[in-house]
VODOMI-123151 format. One line per 3 residues: for each residue x negated, y, z negated of N, C-alpha, C. Coordinates in steps of 0.1 Angstrom, whole numbers, plus 5000, padded with zeros to 4 digits. Each point is the difference from the previous one (the first is absolute). Layout:
# residues N
X/Y/Z/X/Y/Z/X/Y/Z  ... $
***
This chain:
# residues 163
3400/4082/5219/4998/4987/5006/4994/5002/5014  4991/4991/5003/4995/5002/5011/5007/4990/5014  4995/5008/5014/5011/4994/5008/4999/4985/5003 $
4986/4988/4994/4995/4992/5004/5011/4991/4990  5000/5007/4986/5009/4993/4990/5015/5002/5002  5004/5010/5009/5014/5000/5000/5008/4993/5013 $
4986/5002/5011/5006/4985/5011/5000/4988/4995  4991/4993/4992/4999/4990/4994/5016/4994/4991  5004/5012/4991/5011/4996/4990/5009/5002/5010 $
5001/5009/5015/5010/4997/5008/5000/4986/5005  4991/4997/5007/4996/4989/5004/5013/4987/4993  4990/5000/4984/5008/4990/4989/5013/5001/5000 $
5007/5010/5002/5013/5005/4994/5004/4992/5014  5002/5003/5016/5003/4993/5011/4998/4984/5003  4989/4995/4993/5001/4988/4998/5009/4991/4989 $
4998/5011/4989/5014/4996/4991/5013/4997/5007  5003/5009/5006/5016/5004/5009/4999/4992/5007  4991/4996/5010/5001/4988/5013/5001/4987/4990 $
5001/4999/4992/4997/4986/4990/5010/4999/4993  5007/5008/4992/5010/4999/4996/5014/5001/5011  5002/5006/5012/5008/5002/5015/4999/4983/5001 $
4989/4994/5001/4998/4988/5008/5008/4991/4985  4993/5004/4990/5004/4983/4991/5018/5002/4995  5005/5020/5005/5015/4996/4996/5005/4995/5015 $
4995/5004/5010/5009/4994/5012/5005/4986/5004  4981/4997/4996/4998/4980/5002/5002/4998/4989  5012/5003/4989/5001/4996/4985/5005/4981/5001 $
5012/4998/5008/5003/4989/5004/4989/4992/5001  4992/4997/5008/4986/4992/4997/4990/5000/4994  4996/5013/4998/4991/5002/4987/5000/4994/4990 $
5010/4992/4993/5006/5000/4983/4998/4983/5000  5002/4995/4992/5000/4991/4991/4988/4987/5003  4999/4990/5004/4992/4986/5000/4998/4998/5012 $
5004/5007/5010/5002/4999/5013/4994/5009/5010  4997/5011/4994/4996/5014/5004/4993/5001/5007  5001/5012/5015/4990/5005/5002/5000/5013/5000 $
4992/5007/4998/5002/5019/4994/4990/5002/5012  5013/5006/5009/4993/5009/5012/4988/5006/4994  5005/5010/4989/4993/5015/4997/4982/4995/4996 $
4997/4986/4996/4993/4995/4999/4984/5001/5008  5007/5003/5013/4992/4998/5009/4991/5013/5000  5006/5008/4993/4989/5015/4999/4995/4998/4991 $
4997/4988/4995/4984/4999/4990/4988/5001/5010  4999/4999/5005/4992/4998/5015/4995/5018/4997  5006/5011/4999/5000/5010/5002/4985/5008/4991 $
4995/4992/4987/4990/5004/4995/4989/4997/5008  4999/4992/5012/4985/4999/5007/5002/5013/5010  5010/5012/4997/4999/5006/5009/4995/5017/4989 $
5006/4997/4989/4998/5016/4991/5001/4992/4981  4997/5007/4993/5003/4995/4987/5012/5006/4998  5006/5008/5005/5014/5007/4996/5010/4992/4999 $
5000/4983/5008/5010/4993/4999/4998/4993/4988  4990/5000/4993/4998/4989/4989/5014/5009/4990  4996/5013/4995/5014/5003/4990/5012/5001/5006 $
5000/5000/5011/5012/5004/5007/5007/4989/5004  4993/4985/5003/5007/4986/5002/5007/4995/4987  4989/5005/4987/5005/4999/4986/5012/5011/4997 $
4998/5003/5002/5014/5016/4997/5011/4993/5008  4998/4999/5016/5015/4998/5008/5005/4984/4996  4991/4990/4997/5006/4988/4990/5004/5001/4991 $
4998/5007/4989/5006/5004/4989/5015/5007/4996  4999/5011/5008/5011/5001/5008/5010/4996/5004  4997/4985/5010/5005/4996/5010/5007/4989/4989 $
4993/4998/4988/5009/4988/4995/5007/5005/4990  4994/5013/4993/5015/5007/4995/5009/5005/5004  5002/5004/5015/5012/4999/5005/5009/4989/5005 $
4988/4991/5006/5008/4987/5003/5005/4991/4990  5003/5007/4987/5007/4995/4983/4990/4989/4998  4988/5001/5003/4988/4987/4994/5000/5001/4984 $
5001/4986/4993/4993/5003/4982/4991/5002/5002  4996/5006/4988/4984/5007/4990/4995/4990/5007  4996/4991/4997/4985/4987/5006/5001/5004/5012 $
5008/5000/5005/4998/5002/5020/4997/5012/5000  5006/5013/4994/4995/5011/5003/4985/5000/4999  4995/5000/4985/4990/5000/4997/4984/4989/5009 $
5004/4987/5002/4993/4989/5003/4999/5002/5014  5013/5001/5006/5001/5001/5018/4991/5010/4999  5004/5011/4997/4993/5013/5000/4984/5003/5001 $
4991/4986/4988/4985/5000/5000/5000/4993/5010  5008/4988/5005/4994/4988/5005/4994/5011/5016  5011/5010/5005/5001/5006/5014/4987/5013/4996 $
4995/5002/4986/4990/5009/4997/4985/4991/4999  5002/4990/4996/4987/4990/4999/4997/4999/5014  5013/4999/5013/4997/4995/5012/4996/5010/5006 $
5003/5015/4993/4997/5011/5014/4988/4999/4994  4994/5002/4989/4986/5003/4996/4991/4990/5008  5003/4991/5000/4990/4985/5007/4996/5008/5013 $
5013/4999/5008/4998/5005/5010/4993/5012/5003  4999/5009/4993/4988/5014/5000/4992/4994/4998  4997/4992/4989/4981/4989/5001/4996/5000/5009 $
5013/4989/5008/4991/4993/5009/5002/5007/5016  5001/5014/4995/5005/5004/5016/4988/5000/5012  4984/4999/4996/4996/4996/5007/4993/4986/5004 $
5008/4996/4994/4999/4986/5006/5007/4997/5009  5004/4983/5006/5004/4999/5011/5014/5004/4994  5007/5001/5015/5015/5007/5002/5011/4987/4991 $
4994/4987/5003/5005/4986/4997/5002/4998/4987  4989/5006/4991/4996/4999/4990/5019/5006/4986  4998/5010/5007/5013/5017/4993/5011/4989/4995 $
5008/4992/5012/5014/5000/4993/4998/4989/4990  4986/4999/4997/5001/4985/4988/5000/5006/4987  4997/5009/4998/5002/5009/4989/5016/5001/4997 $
5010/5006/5006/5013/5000/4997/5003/4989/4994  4998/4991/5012/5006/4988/5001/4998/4992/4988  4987/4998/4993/4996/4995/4989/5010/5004/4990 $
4993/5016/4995/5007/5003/4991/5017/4999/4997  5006/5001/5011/5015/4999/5000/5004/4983/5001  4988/4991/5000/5006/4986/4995/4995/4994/4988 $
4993/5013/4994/4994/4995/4988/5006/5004/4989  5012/5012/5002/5004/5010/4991/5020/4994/5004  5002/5001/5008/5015/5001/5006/5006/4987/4997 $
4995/4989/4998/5010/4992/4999/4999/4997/4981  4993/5006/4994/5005/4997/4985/5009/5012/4997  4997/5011/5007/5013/5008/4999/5010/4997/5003 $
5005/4988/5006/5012/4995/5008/5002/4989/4993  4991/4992/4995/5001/4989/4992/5007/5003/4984  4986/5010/4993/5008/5005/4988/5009/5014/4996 $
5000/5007/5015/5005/5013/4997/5018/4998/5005  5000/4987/5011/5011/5007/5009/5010/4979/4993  4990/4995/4996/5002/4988/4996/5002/4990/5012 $
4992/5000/5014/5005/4992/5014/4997/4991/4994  5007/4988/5000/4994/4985/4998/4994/4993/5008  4990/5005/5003/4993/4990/5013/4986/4997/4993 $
4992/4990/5003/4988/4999/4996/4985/5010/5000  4991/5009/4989/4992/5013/5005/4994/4998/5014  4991/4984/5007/4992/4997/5007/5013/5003/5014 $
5014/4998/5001/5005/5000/5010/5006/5013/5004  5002/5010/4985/5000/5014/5004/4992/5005/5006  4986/4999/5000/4988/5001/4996/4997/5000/5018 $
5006/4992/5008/4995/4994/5011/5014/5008/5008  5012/5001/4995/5006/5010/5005/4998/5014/5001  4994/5004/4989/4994/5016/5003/4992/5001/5008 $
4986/4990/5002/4989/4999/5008/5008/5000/5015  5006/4991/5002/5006/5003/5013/5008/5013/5004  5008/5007/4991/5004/5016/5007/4995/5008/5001 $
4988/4997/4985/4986/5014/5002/4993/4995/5017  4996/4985/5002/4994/5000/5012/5010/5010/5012  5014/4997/4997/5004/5013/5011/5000/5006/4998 $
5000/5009/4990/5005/5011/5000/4976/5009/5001  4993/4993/4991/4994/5008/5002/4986/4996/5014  4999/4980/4998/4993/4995/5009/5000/5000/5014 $
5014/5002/5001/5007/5007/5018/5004/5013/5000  5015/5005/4991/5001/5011/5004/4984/5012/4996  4997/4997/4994/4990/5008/4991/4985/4999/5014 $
4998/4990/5002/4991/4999/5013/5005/5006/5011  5012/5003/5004/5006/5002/5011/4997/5017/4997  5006/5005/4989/4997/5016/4995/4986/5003/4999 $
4992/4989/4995/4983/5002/5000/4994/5003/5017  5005/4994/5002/4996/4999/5019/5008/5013/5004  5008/5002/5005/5009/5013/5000/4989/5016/4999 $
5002/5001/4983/4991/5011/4994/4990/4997/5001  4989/4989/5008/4984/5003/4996/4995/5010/5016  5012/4998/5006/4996/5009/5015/4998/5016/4996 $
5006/5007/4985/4998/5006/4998/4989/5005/4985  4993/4991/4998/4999/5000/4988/4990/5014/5000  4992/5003/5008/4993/5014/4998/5008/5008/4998 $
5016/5002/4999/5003/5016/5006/5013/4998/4986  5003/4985/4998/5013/4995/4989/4995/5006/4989  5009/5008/4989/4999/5006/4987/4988/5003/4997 $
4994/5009/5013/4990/5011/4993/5002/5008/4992  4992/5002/4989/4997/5011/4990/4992/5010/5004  4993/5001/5007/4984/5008/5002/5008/5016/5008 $
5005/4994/5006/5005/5014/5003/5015/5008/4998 $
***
């Protein structure tokens, strides 16, 4: 294996760990119809390398089979935080503004029928729907902008492969 491919699966494998660390710590707010998932905010992390795209999918995956999630949430949470890292590699050169609408979408498009039919909340889908939208906006539209701004002061020198 070469050393461009083995920083890269390191890369993935550290972004897993920082994602699963963050969604068991902030488990208390992360969870149910109310949520916001700190660990979230490193969707942001594909406008910087494609290593986070399997490795935000891996450390969610993870993060809800340990945090005792059912099968739908494992599985569904799991694409919704993979549909959103991938967006975000799309559009990584586009504007900076552009990134956290990818999470954000996908995790109010996907997460509250998981909660609706997986976890049975009785609340209406359009009012889940508008509660996820609002923790993703923190967790990925602020905190995630706040980490975007942070790492772009490094972005020439952040998870090089070349050498």
């Amino acid at each position: 294996m070469n050393q461009k491919k083995t920083r890269l699966i390191a890369y993935s494998a550290m972004m897993a760990a920082i994602y699963v660390i963050l969604t068991w710590r902030f488990a208390p707010i992360g969870c149910g119809e109310g949520q916001i998932r700190i660990s979230e905010a490193l969707t942001i992390l594909p406008a910087f390398t494609p290593a986070a795209v399997p490795g935000l999918f891996i450390g969610c995956l993870i993060g809800n089979l340990l945090g005792g999630a059912i099968l739908p949430d494992i599985i569904f949470g799991s694409l919704a935080t993979l549909i959103g890292a991938l967006f975000v590699y799309l559009l990584r050169k586009s504007s900076p503004f552009l990134l956290p609408l990818a999470p954000i979408l996908s995790n109010t498009l996907i997460v509250p029928f998981v909660l609706y039919y997986g976890y049975g909340v009785n609340l209406p889908i359009p009012l889940l729907m508008l509660s996820i939208a609002a923790g993703e906006f923190v967790s990925c539209g602020i905190l995630g902008m706040i980490l975007y701004r942070a790492l772009s002061k490094y972005r020439n020198t952040l998870f090089r492969t070349d050498n």
